[in-house]
C-alpha positions, 0 to 999 in steps of 0.5 A: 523491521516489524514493528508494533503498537496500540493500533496492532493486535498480538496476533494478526495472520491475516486470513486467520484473522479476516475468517475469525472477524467476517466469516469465509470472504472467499464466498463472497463476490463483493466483498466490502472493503473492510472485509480483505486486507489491504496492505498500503506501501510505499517504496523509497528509491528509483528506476537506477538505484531501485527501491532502497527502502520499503515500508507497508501498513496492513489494514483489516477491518478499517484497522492497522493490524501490522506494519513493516519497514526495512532498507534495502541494498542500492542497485547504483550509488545513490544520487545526491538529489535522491539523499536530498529527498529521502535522507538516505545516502550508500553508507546507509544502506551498505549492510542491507539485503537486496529487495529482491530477498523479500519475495517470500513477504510480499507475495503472500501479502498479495496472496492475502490481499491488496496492494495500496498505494499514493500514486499506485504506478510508481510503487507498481514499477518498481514492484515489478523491476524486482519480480516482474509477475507473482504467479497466480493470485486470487483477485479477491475484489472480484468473484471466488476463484478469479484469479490473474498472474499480476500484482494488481489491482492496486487501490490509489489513494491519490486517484480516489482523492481525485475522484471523490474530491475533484476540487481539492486541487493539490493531491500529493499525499502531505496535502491530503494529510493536512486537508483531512486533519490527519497530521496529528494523528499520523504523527501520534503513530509514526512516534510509535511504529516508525524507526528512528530518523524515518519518521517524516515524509518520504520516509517509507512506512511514515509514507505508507502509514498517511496513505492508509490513513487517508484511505480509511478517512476517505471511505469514512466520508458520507455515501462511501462507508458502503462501498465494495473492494470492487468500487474502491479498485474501479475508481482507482483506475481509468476507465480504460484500464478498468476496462482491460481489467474487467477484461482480465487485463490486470497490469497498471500501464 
């Protein structure tokens, strides 16, 4: 499901688009972090039953420039407990195509940009359980022409909460919406861009849209509205997995 709204543009090819805002971002070896897009997401689902729904928010210029959403066929029944969180049962998802149709989208997402995420190892997972490597992307947070075979870097909104914000205490992604205020806001949104019924958390795209939220709201905070592609990945990161990066060590361990 594509969907659309105030806070999307008629047109958003995305590199069309970065290149008519910024200029040639290619040439840049630390670009800002409004400057690249950043494609925010959130996978419903498991190890057994894979992802069984997905929903991802396009973020450019610190603005929501697309958004996407679909249910994906189930790998093994879905358990009673997983109904119970996401609201989704096998009669829902019977007529739907696997994840592993949608190779064409996602890899040029991540030719185009970044990956985002609440908790980034998770959606990293079960990314990989699909298609374990892209093939050689472009690591744009770094200088032109690096490029890795990797999904990765991934920013975490839940990482850079905790980094930025080490006192909150609760860093699961309601309790950041309701700290920062954004509640309304996300719901104004999801009214308009989630499908109907999925428009509560642990639903994908009303999941993948408080993250984008909150990433935007916490590199608006004082001292942040400067930051580099580059700072926001470093601090998404451990220091030794931002070390095997440096390194040319992309994966999310």
């Amino acid at each position: 499901m594509q969907a659309s709204g105030d806070d999307i543009p008629a047109r958003y090819g995305f590199l069309a688009l970065a290149a008519e805002k910024f200029g040639s971002f290619f040439s840049r070896a630390m670009p800002h972090w409004k400057e690249i897009p950043i494609h925010v997401m959130d996978f419903e689902g498991g190890v057994r039953t894979g992802v069984v729904e997905y929903g991802v928010v396009s973020l450019l210029g610190g603005n929501i420039v697309g958004a996407q959403t679909r249910l994906c066929a189930t790998n093994a029944p879905v358990p009673q407990l997983d109904t119970q969180c996401h609201g989704l049962c096998d009669a829902d998802l019977a007529n739907s195509p696997p994840m592993r149709t949608s190779w064409d989208y996602f890899a040029n997402l991540r030719r185009e940009g970044l990956f985002c995420a609440h908790h980034a190892p998770t959606e990293h997972g079960l990314l990989k359980a699909v298609w374990p490597y892209p093939g050689m992307m472009p690591d744009h947070a770094q200088a032109s022409g690096t490029f890795a075979n990797d999904w990765g870097p991934w920013l975490d909104t839940c990482r850079l909460a905790a980094a930025w914000q080490p006192r909150l205490g609760d860093y699961s992604l309601s309790a950041l919406i309701e700290w920062f205020r954004l509640g309304k806001r996300l719901e104004q949104i999801a009214e308009t861009l989630c499908p109907p019924h999925r428009k509560r958390y642990h639903c994908a795209l009303y999941d993948a849209l408080g993250a984008a939220l909150l990433l935007r709201h916490l590199c608006s905070l004082p001292g942040r509205e400067s930051f580099s592609l580059e700072t926001l990945v470093r601090d998404s990161l451990s220091n030794a997995r931002h070390a095997d990066r440096i390194q040319g060590e992309l994966d999310l361990g």
